[in-house]
DRENTORLO-896020 format. One record per residue (C-alpha): residue in one letter; z, x, y. Coordinates in steps of 0.5 Angstrom, whole numbers, padded with zeros to 4 digits, always signed. Layout:
N
AZXY...
This chain:
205
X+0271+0172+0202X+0278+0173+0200X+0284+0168+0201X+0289+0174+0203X+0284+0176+0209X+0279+0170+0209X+0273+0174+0215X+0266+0172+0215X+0261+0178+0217X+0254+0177+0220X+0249+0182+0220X+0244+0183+0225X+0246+0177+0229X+0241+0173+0232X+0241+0169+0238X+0241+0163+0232X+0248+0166+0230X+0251+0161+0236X+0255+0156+0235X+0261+0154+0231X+0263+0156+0226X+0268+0151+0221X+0274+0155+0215X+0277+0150+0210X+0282+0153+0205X+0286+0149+0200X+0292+0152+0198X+0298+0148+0192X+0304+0150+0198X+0301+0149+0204X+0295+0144+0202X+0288+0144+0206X+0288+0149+0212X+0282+0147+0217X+0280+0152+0223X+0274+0152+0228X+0271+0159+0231X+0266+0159+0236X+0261+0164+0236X+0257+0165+0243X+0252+0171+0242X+0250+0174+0249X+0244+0179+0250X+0244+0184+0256X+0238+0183+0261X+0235+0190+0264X+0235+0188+0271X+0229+0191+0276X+0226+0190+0283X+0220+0191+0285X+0214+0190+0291X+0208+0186+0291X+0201+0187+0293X+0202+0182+0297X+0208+0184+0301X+0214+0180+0297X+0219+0183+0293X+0220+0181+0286X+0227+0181+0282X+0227+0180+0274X+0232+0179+0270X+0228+0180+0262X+0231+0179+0255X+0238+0176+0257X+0242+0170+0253X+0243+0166+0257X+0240+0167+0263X+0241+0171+0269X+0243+0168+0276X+0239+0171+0281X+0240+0171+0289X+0238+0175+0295X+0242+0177+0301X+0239+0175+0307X+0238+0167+0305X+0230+0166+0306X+0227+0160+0305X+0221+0162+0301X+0224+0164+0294X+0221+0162+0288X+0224+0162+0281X+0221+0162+0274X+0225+0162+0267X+0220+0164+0261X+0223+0164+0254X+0221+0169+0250X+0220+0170+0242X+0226+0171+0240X+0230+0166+0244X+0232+0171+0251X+0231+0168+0257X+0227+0172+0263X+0228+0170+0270X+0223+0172+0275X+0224+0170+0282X+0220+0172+0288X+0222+0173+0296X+0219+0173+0302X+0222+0174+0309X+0222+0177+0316X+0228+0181+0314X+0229+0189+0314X+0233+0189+0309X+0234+0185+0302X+0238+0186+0297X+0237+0183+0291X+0244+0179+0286X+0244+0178+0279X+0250+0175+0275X+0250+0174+0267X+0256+0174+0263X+0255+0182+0260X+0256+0185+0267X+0262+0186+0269X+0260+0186+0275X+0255+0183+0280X+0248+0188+0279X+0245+0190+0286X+0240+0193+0289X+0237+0194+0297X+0231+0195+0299X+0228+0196+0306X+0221+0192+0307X+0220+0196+0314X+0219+0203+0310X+0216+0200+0304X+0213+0193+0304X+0210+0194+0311X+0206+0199+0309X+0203+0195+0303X+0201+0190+0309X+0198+0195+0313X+0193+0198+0309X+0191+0191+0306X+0189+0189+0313X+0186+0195+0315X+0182+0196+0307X+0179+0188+0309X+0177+0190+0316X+0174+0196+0313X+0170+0191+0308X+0168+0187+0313X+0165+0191+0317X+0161+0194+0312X+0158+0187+0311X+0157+0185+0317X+0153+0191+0320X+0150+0190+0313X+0148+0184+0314X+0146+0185+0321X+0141+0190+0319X+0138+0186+0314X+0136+0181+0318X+0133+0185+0324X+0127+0188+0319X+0122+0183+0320X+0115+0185+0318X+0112+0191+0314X+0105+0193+0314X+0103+0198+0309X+0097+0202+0309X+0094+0207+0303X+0091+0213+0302X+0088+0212+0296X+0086+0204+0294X+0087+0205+0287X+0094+0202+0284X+0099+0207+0280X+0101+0206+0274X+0108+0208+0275X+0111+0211+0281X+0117+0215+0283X+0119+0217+0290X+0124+0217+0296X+0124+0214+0303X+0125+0217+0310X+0126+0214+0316X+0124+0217+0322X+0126+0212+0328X+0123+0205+0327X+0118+0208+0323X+0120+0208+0315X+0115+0213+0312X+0115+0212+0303X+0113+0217+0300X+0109+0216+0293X+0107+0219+0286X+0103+0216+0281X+0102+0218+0274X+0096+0221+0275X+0098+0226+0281X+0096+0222+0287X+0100+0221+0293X+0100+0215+0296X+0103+0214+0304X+0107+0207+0305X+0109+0207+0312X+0113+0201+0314X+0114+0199+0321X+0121+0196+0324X+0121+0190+0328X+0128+0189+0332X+0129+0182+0333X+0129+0182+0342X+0136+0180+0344
């Protein structure tokens, strides 16, 4: 710092840096010199817009000082905001939006922008279509365990009948079934095959 040209330098600016900043300067002619800057350190956002699984759009504005504004156009009712502050000091801002609408644009404002970011996105081609096939995936699904379940529930009994008394040890083999007959095909350690036939009873509608 000299008097000719009094200039302060600040190297790797941190959003900390902010604030004011005061010079003060004696002189014998003109006496004491007092001046205040205000130092204001701004940090640019990225921006995206993004679907959900569950069929709403999602605006984040990450790593901005100070904090972006977000809109959307149409208005819904159904929007929720969330500022999360970061490590070092950048706020993100998230917000979520759910509506009727074909088409939604997204609106952020922030001081680095020199104009209003936006970015559309039709929820008929899009959106729409995630809906589809999650309700089309759960129908699938819960048909798979009702017929399950079903199933499940019309065995009743099972007779087994042997061809040789003597228990294996260990066994390995493979089941067929031919009408409401389930025949079970065995193999134990010592070369004999054992039959196990398991009668089918469907419970009377």
């Amino acid at each position: 710092m000299t008097f000719t040209n009094i200039t302060l330098t600040i190297q790797n600016t941190q959003i900390s840096d902010g604030g004011n900043y005061t010079c003060e300067m004696s002189s014998q002619i003109e006496g004491t010199f007092i001046t205040t800057t205000i130092l204001q350190v701004l940090a640019q956002p990225s921006v995206s817009l993004d679907i959900n699984t569950d069929g709403s759009l999602e605006c984040r504005a990450s790593g901005g000082f100070p904090s972006a504004e977000i809109s959307w156009i149409p208005h819904s009712d159904d929007i929720n905001i969330t500022k999360i502050k970061d490590l070092n000091d950048t706020w993100t801002v998230i917000s979520t939006y759910k509506s009727d609408g074909d088409n939604v644009t997204c609106l952020v404002s922030h001081p680095t922008f020199v104009n209003v970011w936006n970015q559309s996105i039709a929820l008929s081609d899009k959106t729409r279509n995630w809906i589809w096939i999650l309700v089309g995936f759960a129908i699938l699904l819960i048909t798979a365990l009702c017929i399950v379940y079903w199933n499940q529930k019309k065995i009743r009994t099972c007779s087994k009948k042997s061809l040789n008394t003597s228990p294996p040890q260990q066994v390995e083999g493979f089941a067929e079934v031919c009408g409401k007959l389930l025949v079970v095909k065995v193999k134990s350690q010592a070369g004999l095959q054992i039959i196990s036939m398991c009668y089918i009873f469907y419970k009377p509608n």
